[in-house]
C-alpha atoms as an extended CHARMM CRD file, in Angstrom:
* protein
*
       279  EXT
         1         1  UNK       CA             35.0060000000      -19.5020000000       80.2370000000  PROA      1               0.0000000000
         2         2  UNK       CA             36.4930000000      -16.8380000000       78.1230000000  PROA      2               0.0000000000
         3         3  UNK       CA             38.6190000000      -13.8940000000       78.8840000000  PROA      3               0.0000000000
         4         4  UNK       CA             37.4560000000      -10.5850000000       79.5230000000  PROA      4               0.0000000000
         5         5  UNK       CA             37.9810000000       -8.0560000000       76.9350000000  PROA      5               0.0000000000
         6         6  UNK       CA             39.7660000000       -6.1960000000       80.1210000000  PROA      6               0.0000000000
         7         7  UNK       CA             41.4110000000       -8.7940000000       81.2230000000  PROA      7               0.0000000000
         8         8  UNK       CA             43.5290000000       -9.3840000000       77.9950000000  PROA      8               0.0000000000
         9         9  UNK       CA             45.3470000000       -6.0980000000       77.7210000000  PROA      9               0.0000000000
        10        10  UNK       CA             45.7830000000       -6.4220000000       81.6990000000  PROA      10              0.0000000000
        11        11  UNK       CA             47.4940000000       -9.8650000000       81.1390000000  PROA      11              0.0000000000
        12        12  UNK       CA             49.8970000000       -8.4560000000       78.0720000000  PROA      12              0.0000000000
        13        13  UNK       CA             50.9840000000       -5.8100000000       79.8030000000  PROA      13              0.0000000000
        14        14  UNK       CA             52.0120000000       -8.0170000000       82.8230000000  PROA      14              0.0000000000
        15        15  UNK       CA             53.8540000000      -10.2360000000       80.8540000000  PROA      15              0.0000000000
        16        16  UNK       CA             56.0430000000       -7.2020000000       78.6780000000  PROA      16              0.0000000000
        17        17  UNK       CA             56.8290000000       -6.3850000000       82.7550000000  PROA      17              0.0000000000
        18        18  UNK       CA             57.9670000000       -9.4330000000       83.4080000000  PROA      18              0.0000000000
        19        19  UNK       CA             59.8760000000      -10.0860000000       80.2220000000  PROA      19              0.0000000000
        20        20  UNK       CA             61.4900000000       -6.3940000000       80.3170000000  PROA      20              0.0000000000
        21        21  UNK       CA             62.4130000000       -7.3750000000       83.8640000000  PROA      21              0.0000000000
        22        22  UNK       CA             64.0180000000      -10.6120000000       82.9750000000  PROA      22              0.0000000000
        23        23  UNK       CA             65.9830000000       -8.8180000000       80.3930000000  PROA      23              0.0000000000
        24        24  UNK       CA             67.1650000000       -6.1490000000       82.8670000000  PROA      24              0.0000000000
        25        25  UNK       CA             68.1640000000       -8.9970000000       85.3670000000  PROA      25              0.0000000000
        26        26  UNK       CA             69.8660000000      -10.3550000000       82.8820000000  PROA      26              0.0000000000
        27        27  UNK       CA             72.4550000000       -7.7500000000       81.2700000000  PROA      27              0.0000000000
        28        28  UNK       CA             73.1690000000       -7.3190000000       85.2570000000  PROA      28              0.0000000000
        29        29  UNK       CA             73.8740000000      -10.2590000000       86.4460000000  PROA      29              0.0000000000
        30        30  UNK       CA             77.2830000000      -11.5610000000       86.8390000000  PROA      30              0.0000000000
        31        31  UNK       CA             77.4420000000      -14.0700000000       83.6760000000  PROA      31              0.0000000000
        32        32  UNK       CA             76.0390000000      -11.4800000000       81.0570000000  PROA      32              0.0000000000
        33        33  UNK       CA             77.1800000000      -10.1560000000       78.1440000000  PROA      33              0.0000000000
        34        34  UNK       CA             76.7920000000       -6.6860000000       78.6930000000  PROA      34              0.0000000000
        35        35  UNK       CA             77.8890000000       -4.3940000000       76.3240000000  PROA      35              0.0000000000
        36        36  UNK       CA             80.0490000000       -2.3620000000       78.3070000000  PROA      36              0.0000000000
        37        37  UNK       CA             81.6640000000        0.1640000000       75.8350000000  PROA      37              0.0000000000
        38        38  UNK       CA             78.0520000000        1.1120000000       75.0510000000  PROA      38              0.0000000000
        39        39  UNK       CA             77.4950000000        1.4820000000       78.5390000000  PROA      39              0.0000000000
        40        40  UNK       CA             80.1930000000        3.6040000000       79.5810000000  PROA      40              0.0000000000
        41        41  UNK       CA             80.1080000000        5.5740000000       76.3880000000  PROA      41              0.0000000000
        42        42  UNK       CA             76.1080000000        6.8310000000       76.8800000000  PROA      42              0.0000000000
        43        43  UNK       CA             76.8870000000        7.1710000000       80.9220000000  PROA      43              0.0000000000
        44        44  UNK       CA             80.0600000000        9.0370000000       79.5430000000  PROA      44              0.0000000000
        45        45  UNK       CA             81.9170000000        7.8810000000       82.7830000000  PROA      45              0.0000000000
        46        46  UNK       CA             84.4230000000        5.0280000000       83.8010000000  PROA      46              0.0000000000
        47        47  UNK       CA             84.0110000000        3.6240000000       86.7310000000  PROA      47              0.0000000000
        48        48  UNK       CA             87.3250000000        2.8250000000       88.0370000000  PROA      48              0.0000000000
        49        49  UNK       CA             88.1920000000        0.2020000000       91.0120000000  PROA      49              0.0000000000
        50        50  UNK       CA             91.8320000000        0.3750000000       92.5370000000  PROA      50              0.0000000000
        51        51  UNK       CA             92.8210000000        0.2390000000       96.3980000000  PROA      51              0.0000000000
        52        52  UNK       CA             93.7110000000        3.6630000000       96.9950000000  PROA      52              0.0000000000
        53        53  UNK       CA             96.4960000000        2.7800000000       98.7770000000  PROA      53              0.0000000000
        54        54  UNK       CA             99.4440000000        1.2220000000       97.1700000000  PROA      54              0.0000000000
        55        55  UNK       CA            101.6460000000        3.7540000000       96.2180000000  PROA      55              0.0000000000
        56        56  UNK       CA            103.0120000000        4.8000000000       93.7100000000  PROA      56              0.0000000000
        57        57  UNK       CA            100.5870000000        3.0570000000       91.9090000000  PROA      57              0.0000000000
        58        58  UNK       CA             97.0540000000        4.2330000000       93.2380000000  PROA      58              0.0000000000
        59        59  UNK       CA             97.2580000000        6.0980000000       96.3190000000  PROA      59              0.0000000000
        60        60  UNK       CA             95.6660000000        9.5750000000       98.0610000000  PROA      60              0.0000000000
        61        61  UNK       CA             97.1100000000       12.3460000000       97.8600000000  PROA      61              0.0000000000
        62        62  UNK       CA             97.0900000000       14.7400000000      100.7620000000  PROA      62              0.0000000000
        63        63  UNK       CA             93.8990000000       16.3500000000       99.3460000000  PROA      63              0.0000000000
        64        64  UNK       CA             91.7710000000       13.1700000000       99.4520000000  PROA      64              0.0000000000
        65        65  UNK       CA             92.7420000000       12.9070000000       95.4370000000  PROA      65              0.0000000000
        66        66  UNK       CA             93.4740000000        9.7380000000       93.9570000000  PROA      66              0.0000000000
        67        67  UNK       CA             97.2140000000        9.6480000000       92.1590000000  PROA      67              0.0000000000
        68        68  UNK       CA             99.7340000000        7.4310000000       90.6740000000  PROA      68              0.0000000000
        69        69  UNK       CA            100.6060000000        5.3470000000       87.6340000000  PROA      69              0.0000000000
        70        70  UNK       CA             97.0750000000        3.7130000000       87.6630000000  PROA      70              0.0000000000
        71        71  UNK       CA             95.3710000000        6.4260000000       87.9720000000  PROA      71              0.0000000000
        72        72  UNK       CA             97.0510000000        8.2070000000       84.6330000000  PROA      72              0.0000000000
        73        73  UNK       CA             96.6020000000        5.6480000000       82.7870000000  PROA      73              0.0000000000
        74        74  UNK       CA             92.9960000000        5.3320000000       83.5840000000  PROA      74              0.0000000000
        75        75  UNK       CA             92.1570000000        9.0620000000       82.6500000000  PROA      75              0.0000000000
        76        76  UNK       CA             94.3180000000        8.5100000000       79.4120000000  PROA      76              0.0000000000
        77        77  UNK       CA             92.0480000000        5.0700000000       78.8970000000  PROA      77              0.0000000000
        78        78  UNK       CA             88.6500000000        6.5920000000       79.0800000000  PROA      78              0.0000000000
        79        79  UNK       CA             90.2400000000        9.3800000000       76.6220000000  PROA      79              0.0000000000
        80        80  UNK       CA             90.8210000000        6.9810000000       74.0180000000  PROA      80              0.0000000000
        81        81  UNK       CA             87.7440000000        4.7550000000       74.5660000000  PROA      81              0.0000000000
        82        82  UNK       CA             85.8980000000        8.1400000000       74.3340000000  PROA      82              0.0000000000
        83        83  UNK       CA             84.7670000000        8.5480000000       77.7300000000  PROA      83              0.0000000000
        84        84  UNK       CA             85.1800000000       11.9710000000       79.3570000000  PROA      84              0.0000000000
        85        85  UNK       CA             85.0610000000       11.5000000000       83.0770000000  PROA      85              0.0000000000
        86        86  UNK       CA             86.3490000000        8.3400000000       85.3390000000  PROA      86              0.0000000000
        87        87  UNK       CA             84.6370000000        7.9810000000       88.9910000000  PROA      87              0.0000000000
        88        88  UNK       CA             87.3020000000        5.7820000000       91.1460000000  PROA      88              0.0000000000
        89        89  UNK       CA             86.1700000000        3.4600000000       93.4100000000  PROA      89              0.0000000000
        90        90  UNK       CA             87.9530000000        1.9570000000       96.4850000000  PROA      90              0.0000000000
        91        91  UNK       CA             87.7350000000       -1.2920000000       96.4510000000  PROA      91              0.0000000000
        92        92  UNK       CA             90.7590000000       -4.2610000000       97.3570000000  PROA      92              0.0000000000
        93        93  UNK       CA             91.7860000000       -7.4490000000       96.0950000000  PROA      93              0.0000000000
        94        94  UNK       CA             89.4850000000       -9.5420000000       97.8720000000  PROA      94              0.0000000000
        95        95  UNK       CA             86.6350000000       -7.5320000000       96.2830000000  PROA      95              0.0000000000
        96        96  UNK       CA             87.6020000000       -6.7150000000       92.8070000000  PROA      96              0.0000000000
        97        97  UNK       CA             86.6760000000       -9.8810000000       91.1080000000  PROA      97              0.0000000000
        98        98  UNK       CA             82.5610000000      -10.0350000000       92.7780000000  PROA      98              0.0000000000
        99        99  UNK       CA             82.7250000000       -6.0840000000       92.3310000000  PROA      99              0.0000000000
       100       100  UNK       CA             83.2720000000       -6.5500000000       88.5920000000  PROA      100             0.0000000000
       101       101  UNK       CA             80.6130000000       -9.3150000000       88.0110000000  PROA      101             0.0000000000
       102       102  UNK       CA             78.0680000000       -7.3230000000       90.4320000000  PROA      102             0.0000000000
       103       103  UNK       CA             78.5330000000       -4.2760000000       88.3840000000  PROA      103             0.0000000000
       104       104  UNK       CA             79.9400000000       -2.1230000000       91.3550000000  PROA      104             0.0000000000
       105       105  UNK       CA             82.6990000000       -0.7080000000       88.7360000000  PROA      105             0.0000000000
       106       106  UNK       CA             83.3580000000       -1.1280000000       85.4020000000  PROA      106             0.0000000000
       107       107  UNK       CA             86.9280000000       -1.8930000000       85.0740000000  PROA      107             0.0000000000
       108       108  UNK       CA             89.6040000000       -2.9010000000       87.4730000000  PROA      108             0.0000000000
       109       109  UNK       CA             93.1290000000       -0.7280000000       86.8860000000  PROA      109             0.0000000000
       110       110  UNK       CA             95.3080000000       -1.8870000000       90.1650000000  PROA      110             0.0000000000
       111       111  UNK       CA             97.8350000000       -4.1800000000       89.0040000000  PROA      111             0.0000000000
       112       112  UNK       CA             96.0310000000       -7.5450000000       88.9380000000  PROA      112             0.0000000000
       113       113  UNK       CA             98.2700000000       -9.9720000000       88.0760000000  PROA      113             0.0000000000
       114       114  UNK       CA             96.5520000000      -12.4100000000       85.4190000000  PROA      114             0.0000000000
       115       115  UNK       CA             95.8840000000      -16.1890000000       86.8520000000  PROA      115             0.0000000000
       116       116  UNK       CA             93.8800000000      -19.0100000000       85.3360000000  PROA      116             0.0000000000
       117       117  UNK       CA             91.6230000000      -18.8660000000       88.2070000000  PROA      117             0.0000000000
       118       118  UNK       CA             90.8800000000      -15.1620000000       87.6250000000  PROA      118             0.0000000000
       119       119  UNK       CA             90.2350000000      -15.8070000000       83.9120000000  PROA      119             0.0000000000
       120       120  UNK       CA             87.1470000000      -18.0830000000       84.9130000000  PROA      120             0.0000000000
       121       121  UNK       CA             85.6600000000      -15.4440000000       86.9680000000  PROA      121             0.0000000000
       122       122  UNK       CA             86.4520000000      -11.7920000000       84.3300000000  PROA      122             0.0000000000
       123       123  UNK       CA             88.1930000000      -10.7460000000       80.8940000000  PROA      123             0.0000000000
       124       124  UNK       CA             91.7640000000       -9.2000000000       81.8510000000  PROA      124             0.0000000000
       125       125  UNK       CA             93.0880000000       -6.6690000000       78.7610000000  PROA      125             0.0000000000
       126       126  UNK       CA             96.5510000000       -7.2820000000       77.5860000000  PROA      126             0.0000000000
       127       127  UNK       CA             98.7880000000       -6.5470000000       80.1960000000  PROA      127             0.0000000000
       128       128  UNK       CA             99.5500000000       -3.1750000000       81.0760000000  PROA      128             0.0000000000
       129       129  UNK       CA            102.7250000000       -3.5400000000       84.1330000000  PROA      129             0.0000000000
       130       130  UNK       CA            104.5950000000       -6.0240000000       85.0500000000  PROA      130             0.0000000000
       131       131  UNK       CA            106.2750000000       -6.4860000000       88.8700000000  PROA      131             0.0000000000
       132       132  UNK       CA            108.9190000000       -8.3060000000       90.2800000000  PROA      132             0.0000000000
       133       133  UNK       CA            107.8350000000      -10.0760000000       94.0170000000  PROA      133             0.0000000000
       134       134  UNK       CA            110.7200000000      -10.1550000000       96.7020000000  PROA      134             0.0000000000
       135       135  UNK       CA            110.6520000000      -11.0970000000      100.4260000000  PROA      135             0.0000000000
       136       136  UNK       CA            110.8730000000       -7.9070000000      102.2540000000  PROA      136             0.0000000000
       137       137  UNK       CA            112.4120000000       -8.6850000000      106.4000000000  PROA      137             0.0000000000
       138       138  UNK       CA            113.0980000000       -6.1270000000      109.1490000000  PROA      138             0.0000000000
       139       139  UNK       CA            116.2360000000       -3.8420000000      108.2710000000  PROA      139             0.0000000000
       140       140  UNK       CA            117.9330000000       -5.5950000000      111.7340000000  PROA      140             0.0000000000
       141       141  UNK       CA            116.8010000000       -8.6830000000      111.0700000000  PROA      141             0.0000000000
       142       142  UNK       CA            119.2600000000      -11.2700000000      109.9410000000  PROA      142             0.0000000000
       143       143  UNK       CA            117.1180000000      -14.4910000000      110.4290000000  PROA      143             0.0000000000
       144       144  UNK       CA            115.5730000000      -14.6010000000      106.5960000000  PROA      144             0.0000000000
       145       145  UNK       CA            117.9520000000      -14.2010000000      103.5830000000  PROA      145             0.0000000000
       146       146  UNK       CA            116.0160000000      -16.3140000000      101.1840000000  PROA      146             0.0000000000
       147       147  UNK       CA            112.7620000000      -18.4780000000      100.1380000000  PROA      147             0.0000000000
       148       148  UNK       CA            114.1430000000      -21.4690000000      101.9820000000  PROA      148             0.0000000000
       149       149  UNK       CA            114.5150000000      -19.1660000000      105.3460000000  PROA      149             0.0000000000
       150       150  UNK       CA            110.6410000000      -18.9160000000      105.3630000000  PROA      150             0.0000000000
       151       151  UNK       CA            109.3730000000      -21.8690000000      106.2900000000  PROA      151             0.0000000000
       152       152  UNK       CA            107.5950000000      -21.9950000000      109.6450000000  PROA      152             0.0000000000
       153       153  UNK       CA            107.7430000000      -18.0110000000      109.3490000000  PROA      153             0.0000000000
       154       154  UNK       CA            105.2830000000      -15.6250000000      110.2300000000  PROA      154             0.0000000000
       155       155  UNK       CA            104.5540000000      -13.9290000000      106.5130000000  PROA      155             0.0000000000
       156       156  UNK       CA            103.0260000000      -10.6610000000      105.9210000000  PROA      156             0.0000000000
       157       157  UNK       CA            100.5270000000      -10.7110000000      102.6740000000  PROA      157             0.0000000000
       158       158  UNK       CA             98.7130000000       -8.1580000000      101.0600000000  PROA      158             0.0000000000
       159       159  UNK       CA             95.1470000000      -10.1080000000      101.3300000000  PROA      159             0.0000000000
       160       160  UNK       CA             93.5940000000      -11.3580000000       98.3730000000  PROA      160             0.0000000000
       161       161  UNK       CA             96.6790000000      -11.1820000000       96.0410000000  PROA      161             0.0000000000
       162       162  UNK       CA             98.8620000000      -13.6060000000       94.6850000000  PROA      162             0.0000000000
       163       163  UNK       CA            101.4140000000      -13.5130000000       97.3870000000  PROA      163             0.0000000000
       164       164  UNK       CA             98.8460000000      -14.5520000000       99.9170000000  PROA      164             0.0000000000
       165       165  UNK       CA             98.1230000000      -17.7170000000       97.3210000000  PROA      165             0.0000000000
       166       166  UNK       CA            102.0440000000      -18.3880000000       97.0300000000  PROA      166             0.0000000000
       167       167  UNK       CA            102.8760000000      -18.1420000000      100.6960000000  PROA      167             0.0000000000
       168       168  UNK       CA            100.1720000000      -20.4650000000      101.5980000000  PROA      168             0.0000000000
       169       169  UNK       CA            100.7560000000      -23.1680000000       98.9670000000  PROA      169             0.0000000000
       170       170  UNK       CA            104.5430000000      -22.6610000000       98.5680000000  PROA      170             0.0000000000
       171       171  UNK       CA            105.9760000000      -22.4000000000      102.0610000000  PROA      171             0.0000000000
       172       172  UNK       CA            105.8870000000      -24.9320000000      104.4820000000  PROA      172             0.0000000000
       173       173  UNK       CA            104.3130000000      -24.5950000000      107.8110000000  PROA      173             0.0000000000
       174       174  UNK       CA            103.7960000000      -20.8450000000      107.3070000000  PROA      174             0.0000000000
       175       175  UNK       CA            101.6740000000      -18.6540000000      110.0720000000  PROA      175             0.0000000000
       176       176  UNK       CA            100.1350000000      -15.7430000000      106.7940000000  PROA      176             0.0000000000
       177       177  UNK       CA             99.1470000000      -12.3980000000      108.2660000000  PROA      177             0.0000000000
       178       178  UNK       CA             96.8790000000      -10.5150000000      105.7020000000  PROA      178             0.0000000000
       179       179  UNK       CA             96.7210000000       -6.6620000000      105.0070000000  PROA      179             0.0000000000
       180       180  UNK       CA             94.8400000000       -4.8270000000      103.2860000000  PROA      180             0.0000000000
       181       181  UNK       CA             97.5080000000       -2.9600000000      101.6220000000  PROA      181             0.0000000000
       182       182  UNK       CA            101.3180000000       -3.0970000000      101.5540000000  PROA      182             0.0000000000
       183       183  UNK       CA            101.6730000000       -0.2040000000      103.8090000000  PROA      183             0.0000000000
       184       184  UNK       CA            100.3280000000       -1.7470000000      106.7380000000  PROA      184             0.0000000000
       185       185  UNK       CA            101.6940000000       -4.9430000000      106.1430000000  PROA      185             0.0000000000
       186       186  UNK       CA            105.4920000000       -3.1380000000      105.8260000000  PROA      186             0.0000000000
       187       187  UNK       CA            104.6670000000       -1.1190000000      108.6280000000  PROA      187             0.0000000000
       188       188  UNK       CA            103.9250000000       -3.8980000000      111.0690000000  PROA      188             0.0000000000
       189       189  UNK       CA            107.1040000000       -5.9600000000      109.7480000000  PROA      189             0.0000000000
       190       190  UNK       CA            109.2290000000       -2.6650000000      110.5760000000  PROA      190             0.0000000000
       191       191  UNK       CA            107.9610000000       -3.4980000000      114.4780000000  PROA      191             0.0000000000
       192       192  UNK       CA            108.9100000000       -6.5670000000      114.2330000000  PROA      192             0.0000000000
       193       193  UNK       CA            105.2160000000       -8.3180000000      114.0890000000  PROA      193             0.0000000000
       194       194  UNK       CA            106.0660000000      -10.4060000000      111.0120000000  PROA      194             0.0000000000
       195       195  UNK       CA            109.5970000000      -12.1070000000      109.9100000000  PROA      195             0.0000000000
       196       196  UNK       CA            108.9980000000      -11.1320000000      106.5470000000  PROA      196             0.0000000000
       197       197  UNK       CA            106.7580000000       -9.7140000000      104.0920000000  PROA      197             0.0000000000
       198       198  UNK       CA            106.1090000000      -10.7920000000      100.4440000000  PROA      198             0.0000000000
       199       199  UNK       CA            105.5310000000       -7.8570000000       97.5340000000  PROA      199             0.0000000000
       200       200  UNK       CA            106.7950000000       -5.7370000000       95.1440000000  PROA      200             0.0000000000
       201       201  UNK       CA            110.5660000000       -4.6770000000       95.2440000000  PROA      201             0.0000000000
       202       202  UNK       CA            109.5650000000       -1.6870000000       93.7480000000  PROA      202             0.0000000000
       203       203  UNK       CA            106.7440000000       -1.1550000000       95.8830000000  PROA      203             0.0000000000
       204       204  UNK       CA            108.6310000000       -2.3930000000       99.1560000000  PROA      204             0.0000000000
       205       205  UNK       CA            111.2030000000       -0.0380000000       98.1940000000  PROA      205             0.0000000000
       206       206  UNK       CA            109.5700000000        3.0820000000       97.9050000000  PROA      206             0.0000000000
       207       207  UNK       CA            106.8720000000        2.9370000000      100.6300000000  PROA      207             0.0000000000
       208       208  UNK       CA            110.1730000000        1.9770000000      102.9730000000  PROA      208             0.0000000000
       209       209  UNK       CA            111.3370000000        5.6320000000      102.0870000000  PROA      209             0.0000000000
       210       210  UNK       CA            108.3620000000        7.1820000000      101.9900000000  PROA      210             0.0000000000
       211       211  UNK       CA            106.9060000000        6.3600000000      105.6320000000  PROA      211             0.0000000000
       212       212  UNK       CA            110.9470000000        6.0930000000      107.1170000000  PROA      212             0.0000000000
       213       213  UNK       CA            110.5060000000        2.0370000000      107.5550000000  PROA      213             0.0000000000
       214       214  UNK       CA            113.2750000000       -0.0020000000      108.7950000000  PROA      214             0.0000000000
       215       215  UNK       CA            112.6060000000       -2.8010000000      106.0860000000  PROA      215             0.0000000000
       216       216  UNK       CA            114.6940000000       -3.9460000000      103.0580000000  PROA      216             0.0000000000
       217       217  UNK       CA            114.7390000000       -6.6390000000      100.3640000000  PROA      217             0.0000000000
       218       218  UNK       CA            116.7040000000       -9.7440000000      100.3230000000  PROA      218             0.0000000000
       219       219  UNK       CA            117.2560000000      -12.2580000000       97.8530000000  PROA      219             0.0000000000
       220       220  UNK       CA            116.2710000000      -12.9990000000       94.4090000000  PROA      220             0.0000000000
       221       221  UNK       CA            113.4620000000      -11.8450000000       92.9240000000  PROA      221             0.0000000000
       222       222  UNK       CA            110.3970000000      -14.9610000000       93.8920000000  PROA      222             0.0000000000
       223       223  UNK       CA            108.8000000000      -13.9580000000       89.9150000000  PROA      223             0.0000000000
       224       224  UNK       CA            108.0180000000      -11.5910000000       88.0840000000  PROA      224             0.0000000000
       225       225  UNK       CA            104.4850000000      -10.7030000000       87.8980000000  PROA      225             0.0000000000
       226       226  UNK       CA            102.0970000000       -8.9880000000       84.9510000000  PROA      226             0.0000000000
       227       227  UNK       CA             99.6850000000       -7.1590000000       85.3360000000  PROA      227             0.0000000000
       228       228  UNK       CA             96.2100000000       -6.6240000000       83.5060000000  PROA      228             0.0000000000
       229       229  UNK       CA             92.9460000000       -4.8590000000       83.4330000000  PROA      229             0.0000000000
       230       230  UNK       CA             90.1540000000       -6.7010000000       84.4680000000  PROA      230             0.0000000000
       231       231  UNK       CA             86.5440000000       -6.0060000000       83.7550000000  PROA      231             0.0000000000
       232       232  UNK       CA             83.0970000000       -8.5600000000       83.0030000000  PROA      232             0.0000000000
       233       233  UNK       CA             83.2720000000      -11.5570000000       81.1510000000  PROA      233             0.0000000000
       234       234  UNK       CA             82.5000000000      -11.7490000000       77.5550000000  PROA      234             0.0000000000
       235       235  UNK       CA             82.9640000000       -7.7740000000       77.1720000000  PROA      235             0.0000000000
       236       236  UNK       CA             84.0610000000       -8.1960000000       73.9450000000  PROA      236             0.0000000000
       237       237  UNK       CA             83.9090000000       -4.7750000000       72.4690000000  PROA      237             0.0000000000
       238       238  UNK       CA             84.9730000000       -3.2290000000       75.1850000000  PROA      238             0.0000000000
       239       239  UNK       CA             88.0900000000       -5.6360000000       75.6870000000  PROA      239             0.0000000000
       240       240  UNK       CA             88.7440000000       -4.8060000000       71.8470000000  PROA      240             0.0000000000
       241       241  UNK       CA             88.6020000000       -0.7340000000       72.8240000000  PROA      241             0.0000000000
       242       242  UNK       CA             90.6310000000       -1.3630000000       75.7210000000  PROA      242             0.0000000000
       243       243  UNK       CA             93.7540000000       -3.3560000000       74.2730000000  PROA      243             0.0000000000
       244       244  UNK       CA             93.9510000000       -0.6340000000       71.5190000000  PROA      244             0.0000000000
       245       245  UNK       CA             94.3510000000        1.5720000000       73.3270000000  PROA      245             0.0000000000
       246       246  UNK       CA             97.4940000000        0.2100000000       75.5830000000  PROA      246             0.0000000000
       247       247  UNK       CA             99.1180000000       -0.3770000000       72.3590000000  PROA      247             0.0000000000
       248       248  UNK       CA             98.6450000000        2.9720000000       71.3040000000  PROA      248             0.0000000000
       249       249  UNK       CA             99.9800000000        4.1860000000       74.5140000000  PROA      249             0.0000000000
       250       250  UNK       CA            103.2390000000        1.8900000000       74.0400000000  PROA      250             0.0000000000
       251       251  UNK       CA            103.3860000000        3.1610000000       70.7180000000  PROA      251             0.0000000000
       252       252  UNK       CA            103.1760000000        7.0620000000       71.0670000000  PROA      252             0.0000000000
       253       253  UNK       CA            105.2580000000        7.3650000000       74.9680000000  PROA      253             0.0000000000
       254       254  UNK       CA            102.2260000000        8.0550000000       76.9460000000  PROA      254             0.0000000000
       255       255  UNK       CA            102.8650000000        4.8500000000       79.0440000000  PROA      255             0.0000000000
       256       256  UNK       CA            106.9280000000        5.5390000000       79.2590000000  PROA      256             0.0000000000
       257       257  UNK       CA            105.9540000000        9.5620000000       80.1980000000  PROA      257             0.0000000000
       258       258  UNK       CA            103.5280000000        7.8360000000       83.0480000000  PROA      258             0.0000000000
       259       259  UNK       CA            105.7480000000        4.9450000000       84.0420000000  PROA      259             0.0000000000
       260       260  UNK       CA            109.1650000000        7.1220000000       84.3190000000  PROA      260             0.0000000000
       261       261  UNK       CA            107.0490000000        9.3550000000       86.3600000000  PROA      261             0.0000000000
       262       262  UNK       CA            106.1450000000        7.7700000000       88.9870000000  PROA      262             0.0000000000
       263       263  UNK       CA            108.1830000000        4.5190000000       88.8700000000  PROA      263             0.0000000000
       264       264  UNK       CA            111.3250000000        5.8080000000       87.0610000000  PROA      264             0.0000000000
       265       265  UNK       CA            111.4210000000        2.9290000000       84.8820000000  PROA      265             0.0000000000
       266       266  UNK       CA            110.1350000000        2.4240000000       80.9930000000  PROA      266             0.0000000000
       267       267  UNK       CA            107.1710000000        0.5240000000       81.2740000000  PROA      267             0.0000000000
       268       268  UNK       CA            106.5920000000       -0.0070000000       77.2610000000  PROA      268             0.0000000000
       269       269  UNK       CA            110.7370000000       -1.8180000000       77.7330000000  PROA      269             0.0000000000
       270       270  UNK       CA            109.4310000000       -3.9330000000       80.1010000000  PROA      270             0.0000000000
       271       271  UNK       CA            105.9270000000       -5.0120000000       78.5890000000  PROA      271             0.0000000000
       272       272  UNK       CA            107.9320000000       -5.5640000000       75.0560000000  PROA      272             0.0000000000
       273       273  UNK       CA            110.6890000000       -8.1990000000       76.8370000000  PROA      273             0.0000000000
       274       274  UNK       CA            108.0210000000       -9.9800000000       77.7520000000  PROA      274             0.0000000000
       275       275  UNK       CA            108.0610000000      -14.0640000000       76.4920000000  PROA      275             0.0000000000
       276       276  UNK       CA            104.9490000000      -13.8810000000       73.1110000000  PROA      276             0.0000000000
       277       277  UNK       CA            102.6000000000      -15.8640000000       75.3070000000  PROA      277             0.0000000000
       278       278  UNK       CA            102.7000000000      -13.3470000000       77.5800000000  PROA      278             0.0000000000
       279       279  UNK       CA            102.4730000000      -10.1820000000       76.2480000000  PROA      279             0.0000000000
């Protein structure tokens, strides 16, 4: 029986649906190769993921406003990349990864430190920070003075982060507590619910003075740590954008003006002693 001349058209059109909907699914699903820098460019915003709450490098300020390193040198990326505005989103590192391959955000700026296993999952940029990990132990305490002191410790993590990966695979017989963000973790090693935390010296440091917590470093540095952007796999253009412009920022100050002010250190100096493979 033959097809009605109505029918035809009817049957077209449902099948340009179906294939414009395929296509659709496609650039949005996680494994795509969606041309972000296009993206971003038309929308004319960045959307930015970092946890809000790891000072000084992302953090509220007393207005609600998100501040820091991070956040600087996200409004000086989407400047270069010719994007005008940047909408942050609060996100942690237990979501930043899925929130990146379900198109939540666009980028992630909240010092991810690069791992094979990440690379599987997103694109990171060249790095952008590097950090130094130290165990952090109750300013009283006398019971932990090094690596070897932890095992069979209770350890306070950040959750989701690479210090949560190294206390479980690298201590023995550890009890890991996980936080969402340093602050809480420090804050419930100050009362004494944790023997020790790992995290940044620098970050350990300063939210010890800033919220009056009776914590302190010890011992060597565990590693050093860099940092990267991260954003969807096979983003090639936009990975090409976003490179160019850290090493513009190197290259002019704007990343030593940012870094001295909030972490009074030089981060260019410390990106540019970094081993060739890594930086």
């Amino acid at each position: 029986m033959g097809m009605s001349p109505v029918r035809r058209p009817l049957r077209a059109a449902i099948s340009l649906l179906l294939v414009t909907a395929s296509a659709v699914l496609a650039g949005c699903s996680g494994g795509g190769t969606d041309n972000v820098l296009q993206r971003v460019q038309d929308n004319g915003t960045l959307r930015v993921a970092l946890t809000q709450a790891n000072p000084p490098w992302n953090y509220l300020d007393d207005a609600g406003k998100p501040v820091g390193y991070d956040v600087d040198v996200a409004h000086e990326m989407a400047r270069r990349i010719g994007v005008e505005d940047v909408e942050f989103v609060a996100s942690n590192f237990q979501s930043f990864i899925e929130g990146v391959r379900a198109g939540r955000f666009d980028i992630v700026i909240s010092g991810q430190t690069i791992t094979d296993e990440r690379k599987k999952q997103v694109d990171f940029s060249r790095p952008y920070q590097v950090n130094g990990v130290s165990i952090f132990v109750p300013a009283a305490g006398g019971a932990v003075s090094s690596l070897a002191d932890l095992e069979g410790k209770t350890v306070a993590v950040s959750a989701g982060t690479t210090q949560e990966k190294f206390a479980r695979e690298e201590i023995p017989g550890v009890q890991v507590k996980t936080y969402q963000n340093a602050t809480l973790g420090l804050t419930d090693l100050s009362r004494g619910n944790a023997d020790a935390m790992l995290v940044s010296r620098f970050q350990g440091t300063y939210l010890a003075k800033q919220n009056q917590l009776q914590v302190r470093p010890v011992g060597k540095l565990l590693e050093s740590e860099v940092n990267a952007m991260s954003f969807r796999k096979g983003s090639t253009e936009f990975k090409k954008e976003i490179d160019q412009a850290i090493a513009d920022m190197m290259a002019d100050g704007t990343l030593t003006r940012i870094s001295q002010q909030w972490l009074d250190l030089d981060m260019t100096q410390e990106l540019q002693a970094l081993p060739a493979e890594q930086g």
